[in-house]
N, C-alpha and C positions, 0 to 999 in steps of 0.2 A: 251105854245105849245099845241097844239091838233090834234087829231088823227081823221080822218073819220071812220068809220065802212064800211061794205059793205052792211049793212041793212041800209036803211034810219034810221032814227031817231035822237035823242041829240045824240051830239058829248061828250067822254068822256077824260077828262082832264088828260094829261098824266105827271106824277112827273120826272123832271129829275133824274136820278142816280144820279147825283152829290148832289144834294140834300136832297136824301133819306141817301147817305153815311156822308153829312156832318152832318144830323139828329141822326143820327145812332152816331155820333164822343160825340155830345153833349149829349146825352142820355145814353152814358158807355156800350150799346150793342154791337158794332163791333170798332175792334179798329183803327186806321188809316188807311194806306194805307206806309206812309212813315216807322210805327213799321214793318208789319208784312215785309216789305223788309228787313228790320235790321234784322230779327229775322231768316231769309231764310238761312245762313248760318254761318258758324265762317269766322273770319278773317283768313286774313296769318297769322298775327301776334303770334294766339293763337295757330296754328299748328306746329310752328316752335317753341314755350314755349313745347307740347308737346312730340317731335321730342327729346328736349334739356332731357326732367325728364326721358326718357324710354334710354338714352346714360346713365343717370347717375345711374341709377335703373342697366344697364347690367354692369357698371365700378364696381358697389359696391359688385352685385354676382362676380364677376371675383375675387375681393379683399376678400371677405369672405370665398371662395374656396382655393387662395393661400396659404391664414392664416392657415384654418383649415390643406391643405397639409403641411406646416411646421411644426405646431402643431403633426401631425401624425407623422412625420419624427424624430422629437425629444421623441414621445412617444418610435418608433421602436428602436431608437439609447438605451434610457433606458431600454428597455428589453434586449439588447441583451448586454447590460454589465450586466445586471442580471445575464442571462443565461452563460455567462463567470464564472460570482465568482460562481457559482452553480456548474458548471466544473471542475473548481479548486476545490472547496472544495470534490466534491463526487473523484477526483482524489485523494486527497491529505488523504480523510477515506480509500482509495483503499490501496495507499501503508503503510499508517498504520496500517491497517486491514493485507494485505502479510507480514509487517514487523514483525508483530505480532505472526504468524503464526507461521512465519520462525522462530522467536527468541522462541515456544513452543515446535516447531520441534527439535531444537538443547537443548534446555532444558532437552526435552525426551529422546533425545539420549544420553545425558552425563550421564541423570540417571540410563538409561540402563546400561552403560556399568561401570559406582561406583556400581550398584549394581551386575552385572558379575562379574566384578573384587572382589566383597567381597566374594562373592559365591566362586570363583575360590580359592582365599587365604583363608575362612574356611575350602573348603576341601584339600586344599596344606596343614594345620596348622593341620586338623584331621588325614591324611595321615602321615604326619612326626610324630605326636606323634602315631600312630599304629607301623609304622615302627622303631623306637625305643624302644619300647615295645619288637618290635620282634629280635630288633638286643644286646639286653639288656639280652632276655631269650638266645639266640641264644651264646653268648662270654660268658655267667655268668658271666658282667661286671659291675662296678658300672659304675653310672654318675661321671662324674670328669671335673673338668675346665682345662682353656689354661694356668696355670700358672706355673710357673719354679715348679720345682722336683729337687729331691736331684739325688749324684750320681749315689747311689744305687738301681735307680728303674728305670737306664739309661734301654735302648729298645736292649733285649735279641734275635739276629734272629736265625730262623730256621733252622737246621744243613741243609746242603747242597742247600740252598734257595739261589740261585743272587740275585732275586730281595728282599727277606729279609736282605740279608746282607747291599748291598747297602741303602737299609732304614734304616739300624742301622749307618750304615756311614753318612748319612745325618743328623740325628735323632741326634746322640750321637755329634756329631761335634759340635752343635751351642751352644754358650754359652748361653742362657737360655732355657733350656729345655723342652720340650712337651713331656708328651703320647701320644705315640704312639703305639696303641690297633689295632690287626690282628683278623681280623674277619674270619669266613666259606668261605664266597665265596672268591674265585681268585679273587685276587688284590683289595680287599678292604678291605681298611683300618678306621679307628677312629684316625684322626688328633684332638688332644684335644676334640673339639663338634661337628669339621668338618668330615663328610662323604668324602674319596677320595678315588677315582682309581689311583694304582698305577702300573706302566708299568717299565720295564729296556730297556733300549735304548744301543744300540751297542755302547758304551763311556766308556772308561775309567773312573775311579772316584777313587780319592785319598781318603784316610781314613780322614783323617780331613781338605777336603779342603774349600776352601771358595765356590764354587760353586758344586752345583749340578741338571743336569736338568732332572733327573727320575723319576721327580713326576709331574701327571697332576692331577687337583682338578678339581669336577666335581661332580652335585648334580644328584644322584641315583633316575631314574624316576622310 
């Protein structure tokens, strides 16, 4: 093939393309014609391989998400039986701790009141012995027990005394006999160790009967 110029002169010899590119195939400079079409795109085939990994890529986060939510859900279930026996137990030091308490409270108060109560009965026990003291100067009497006496030292009353008399009527009536010691004051008497007030009550009373109610007994505050 050859081309004219628009200047006269030789004609210059024109290469077809086909030839310069089939030159070009043999020579490893340019590469086909039928590659670089192959090469213009991906197939379907390969888009729908990628399509399938990015379904299985979002399946697998979905299932690693679910997992780990179980996984948390079973972590919270064990905390919070924790936090239960931790309940229990700070309940259970609560009411051993108020049990405790309570059982130091009552401890202190029974103490209190054993040592009131001795306090009280040392000075009831120092009291009774001052007042026997004084009721000992007082009769110019001895100490004496509750035990029988002869007849002789039967209970002698006071001329014109009812309520003496009647106490010797009591006194002297019983078969085993007590002193009975008249003290200063009205109506008291020394029943053996016993301190009693004695009263006469508007009653008759036989000299030796089996009954008599003129005497009440009764500790001298």
């Amino acid at each position: 093939m050859q081309a004219h110029g628009l200047r006269s002169g030789q004609a210059i010899p024109l290469v077809r393309i086909e030839e310069i590119y089939d030159s070009g195939e043999s020579e490893g400079s340019v590469e086909p014609r039928s590659a670089t079409r192959s090469t213009a795109g991906p197939p379907e085939e390969d888009g729908e391989g990628c399509s399938t990994l990015l379904r299985s890529y979002d399946e697998l986060q979905v299932q690693d998400l679910q997992d780990l939510l179980v996984h948390r859900e079973d972590e919270l279930q064990e905390l919070r039986h924790v936090i239960a026996m931790k309940d229990h137990v700070i309940r259970s030091l609560g009411e051993e701790i108020g049990s405790a308490e309570v059982a130091a409270q009552v401890i202190s108060m029974k103490d209190h009141v054993i040592r009131r109560l001795q306090e009280e009965l040392e000075e009831t026990k120092q009291s009774f012995l001052e007042n026997s003291g004084t009721l000992g100067q007082t009769t110019d009497a001895t100490m004496f027990t509750a035990l029988p006496v002869e007849m002789s030292t039967a209970y002698v009353p006071a001329a014109g005394d009812v309520l003496d008399e009647r106490i010797a009527d009591f006194s002297n009536g019983r078969r085993n006999l007590v002193m009975f010691t008249k003290l200063k004051e009205q109506g008291y008497y020394l029943f053996g160790r016993l301190l009693v007030q004695c009263f006469a009550e508007n009653v008759e009373s036989s000299v030796r009967g089996a009954r008599c109610s003129l005497l009440q007994a009764a500790g001298k505050d």
